[in-house]
N, C-alpha and C positions, 0 to 999 in steps of 0.2 A: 785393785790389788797392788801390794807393793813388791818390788822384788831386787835382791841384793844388785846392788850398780857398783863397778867399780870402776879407776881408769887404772892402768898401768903402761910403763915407758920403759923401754932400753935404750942407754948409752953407751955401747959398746958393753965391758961386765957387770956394768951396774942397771940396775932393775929397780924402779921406786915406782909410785901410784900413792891413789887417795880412794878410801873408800865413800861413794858419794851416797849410798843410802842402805842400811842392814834393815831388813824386816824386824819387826819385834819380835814374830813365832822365831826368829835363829840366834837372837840376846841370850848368850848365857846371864844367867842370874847373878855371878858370882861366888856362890856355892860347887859347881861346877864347871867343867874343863868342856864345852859343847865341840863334839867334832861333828861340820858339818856334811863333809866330802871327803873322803880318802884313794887315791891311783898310790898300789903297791905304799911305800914311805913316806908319801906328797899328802899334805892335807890341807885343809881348808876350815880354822876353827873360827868360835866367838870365846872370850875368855874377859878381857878388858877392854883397849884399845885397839884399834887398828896397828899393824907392822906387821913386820915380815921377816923371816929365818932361812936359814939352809934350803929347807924343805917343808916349812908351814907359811901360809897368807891368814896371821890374824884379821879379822872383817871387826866391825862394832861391835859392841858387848854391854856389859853392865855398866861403864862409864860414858855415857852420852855426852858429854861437856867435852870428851875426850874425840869423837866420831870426826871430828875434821882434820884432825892430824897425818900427817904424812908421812909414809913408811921409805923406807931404803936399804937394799942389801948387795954387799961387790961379793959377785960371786967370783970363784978362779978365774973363770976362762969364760968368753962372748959365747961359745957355744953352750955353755951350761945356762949360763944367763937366758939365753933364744930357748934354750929345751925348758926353761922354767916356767917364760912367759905362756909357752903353748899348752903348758902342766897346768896352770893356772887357770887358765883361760877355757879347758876344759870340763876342771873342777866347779867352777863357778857357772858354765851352761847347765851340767850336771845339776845344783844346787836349782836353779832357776826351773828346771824343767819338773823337777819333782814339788816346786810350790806351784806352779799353772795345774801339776794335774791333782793336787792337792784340794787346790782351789775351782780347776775349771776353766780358769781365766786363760787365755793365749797372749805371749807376751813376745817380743823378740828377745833379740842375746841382749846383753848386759855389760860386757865387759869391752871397753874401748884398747886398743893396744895398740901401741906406737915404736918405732925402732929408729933412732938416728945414730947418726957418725957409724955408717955401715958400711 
C-alpha cells in the first residue's frame, strides 16, 4: 500500500517541504478540485502540483512531472507558521489513517517535521 509522505520544515515564519509520495486513489484528475482533509478553514487538497497557501498543503495531482517540486510559504508571525506545521501534520495522519482502514493495511505517520533557528 502506498500512503501520502510528506517532509515539511520551519525557519522561524517560513514553512516549506516536499511531497515525497501522493497515492493515485488521492490524484485529482484535473477536472476537479479533490479536497482531501479539512480542520475548520485548513485543508489538505490534490489539484496540480505540489505548494502551499495561507491555509491549503497542495500534495500531487494530475501533473506528475511536477510531484518533486518544492513548496514554500512566510507566514506573519513563527507562531502561526508552528500552529500550521501541527495543522498540517494532523491533516495528513488524518488522510493516512482513513487509506490503512480503507485498505487494511497498518502504516505509521508519514509526515517528517523539522523546526530550526528556534
Amino acid at each position: 500500500m502506498t500512503k501520502l509522505v510528506v517532509e515539511m520544515a520551519q525557519y522561524g515564519n517560513v514553512v516549506f517541504g516536499k511531497v515525497h509520495n501522493t497515492p493515485e486513489s488521492l490524484r485529482s484528475n484535473g477536472s476537479n478540485n479533490t479536497t482531501l482533509a479539512t480542520e475548520g478553514s485548513y485543508m489538505v487538497k490534490s489539484v496540480d502540483n505540489p505548494q502551499l497557501n495561507d491555509c491549503t498543503l497542495y500534495v500531487g495531482g494530475r501533473y506528475r512531472e511536477r510531484d518533486g517540486k518544492c513548496f514554500c510559504y512566510a507566514y506573519p508571525s513563527v507562531e502561526q507558521a508552528t500552529k500550521m506545521m501541527g495543522m498540517y501534520a494532523q491533516l495528513i495522519d488524518a488522510i493516512n489513517k482513513k487509506l490503512m482502514k480503507d485498505t487494511g493495511y497498518i502504516t505509521p505517520s508519514s509526515i517528517t517535521m523539522k523546526v530550526f533557528g528556534q
